[in-house]
Every structure is written in structure tokens, then in C-alpha cells.
C-alpha beads as a LAMMPS data file, in Angstrom:
LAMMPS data file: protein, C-alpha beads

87 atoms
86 bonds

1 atom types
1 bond types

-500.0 500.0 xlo xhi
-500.0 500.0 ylo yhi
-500.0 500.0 zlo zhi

Masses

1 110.0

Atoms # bond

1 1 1 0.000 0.000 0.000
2 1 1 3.136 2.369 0.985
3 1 1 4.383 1.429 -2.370
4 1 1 1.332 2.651 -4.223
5 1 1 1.047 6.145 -2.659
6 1 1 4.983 6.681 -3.102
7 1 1 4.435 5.887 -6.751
8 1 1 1.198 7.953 -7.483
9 1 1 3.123 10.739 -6.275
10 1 1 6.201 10.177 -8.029
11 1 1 3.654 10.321 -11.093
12 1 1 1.922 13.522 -9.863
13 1 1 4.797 15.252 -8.967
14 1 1 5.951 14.617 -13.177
15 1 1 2.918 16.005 -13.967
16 1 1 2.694 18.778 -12.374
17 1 1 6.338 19.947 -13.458
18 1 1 5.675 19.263 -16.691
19 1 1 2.370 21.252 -16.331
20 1 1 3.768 24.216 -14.363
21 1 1 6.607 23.996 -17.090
22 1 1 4.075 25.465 -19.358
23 1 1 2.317 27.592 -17.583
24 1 1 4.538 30.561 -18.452
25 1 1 2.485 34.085 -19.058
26 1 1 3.849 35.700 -21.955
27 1 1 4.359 39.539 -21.629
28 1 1 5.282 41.644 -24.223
29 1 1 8.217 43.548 -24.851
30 1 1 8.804 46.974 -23.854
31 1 1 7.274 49.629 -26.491
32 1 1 7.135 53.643 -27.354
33 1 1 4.579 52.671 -30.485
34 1 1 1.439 53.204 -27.471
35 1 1 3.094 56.272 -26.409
36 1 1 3.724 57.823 -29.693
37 1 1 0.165 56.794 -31.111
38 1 1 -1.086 59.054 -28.432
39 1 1 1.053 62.045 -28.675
40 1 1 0.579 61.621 -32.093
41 1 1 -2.971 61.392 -31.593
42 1 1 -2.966 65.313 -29.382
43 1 1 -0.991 66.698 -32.178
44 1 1 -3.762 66.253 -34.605
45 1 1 -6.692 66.966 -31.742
46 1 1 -4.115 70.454 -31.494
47 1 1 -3.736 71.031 -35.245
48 1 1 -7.619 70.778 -35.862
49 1 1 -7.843 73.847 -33.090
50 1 1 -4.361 75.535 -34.099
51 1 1 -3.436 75.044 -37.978
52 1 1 -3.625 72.591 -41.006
53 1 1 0.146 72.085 -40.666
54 1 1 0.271 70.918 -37.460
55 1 1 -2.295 68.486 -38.223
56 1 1 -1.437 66.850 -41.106
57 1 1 2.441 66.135 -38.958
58 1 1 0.218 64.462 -36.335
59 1 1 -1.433 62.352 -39.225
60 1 1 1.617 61.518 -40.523
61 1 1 2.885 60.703 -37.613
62 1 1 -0.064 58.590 -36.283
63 1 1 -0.019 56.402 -39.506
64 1 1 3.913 55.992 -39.209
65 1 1 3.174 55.172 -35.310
66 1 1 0.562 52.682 -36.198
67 1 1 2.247 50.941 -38.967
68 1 1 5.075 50.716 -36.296
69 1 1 2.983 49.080 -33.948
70 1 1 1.239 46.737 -36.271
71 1 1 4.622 45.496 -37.451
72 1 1 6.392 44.663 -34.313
73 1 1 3.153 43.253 -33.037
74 1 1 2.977 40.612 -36.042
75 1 1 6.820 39.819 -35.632
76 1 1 5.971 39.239 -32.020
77 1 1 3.113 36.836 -33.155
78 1 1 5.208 34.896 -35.372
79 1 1 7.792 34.228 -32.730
80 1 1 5.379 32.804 -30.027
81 1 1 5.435 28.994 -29.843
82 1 1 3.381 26.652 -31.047
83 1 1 0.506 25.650 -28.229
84 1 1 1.392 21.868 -27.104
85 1 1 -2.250 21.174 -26.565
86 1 1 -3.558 23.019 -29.431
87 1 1 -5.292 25.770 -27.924

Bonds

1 1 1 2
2 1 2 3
3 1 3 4
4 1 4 5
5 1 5 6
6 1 6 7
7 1 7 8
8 1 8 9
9 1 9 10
10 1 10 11
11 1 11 12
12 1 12 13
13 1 13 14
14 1 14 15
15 1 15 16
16 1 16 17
17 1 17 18
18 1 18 19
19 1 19 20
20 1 20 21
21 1 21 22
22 1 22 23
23 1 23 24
24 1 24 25
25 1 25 26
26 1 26 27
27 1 27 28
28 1 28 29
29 1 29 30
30 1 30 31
31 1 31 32
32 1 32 33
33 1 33 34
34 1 34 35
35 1 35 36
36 1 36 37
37 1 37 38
38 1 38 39
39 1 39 40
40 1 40 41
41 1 41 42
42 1 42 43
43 1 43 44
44 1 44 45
45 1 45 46
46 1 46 47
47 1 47 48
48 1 48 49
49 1 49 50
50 1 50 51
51 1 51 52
52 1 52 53
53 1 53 54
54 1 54 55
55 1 55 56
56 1 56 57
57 1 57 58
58 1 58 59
59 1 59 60
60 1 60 61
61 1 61 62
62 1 62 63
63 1 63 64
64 1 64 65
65 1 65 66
66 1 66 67
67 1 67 68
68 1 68 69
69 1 69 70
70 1 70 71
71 1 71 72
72 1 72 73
73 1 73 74
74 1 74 75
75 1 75 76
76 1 76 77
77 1 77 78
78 1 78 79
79 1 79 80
80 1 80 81
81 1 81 82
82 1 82 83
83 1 83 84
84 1 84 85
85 1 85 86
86 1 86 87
């Protein structure tokens, strides 16, 4: 009987290294694309008030900021590993 406990837990205690082995939370890497999406975003709030200049730079720069941000988030997609239980 001492022999079957010892062995269920040698079996659970796999398991649940192998399942805490994969229960890493995936953050994502440090960015300025939020930070310059916004700013860029003010700078065209401020050019509709102040001048036409000022907004089309803050479109241009929202569009360059977004396209940033769209990029490294798809190269950060394509990196992440394949789920081992397919969800």
C-alpha cells in the first residue's frame, strides 16, 4: 500500500512539473509605439484647433506610429510557440 502512494506521487509530482513547465504568461516587450500613437494622436486633436500644418504632422505621424505598432506586433506573433495542446 506504501508502495502505491509513493508511486502515485512520483507520477503527480511529473505532472505537475511538466504542467507548471508550461504555464509561463507571456508579456510583451517593452514599447514607445502606445506612447507615440497618443502624442501623435494630441498633435492632430491640437492642429484641428491651431493650424492645417500641425495636423497633417500628427497624421503623418499617427499612420507611421501605427504601422510601427502593427509590425512589431505581427513579428511578435510569429515568434510565439506553437501551443502543445492546441489551444
Amino acid at each position: 500500500m506504501a508502495d502505491e502512494h509513493t508511486d502515485h506521487a512520483a507520477v503527480s509530482g511529473s505532472t505537475a512539473a511538466e504542467a507548471h513547465a508550461h504555464e509561463h504568461i507571456h508579456l510583451p516587450p517593452n514599447s514607445w509605439s502606445p506612447i507615440n500613437v497618443a502624442l501623435s494622436l494630441m498633435m492632430c486633436f491640437i492642429g484641428t484647433l491651431a493650424a492645417t500644418w500641425v495636423w497633417v504632422v500628427g497624421l503623418i505621424w499617427l499612420i507611421g506610429s501605427c504601422y510601427a505598432w502593427f509590425r512589431g506586433a505581427r513579428n511578435e506573433f510569429k515568434e510565439l510557440p506553437e501551443s502543445l495542446e492546441g489551444h
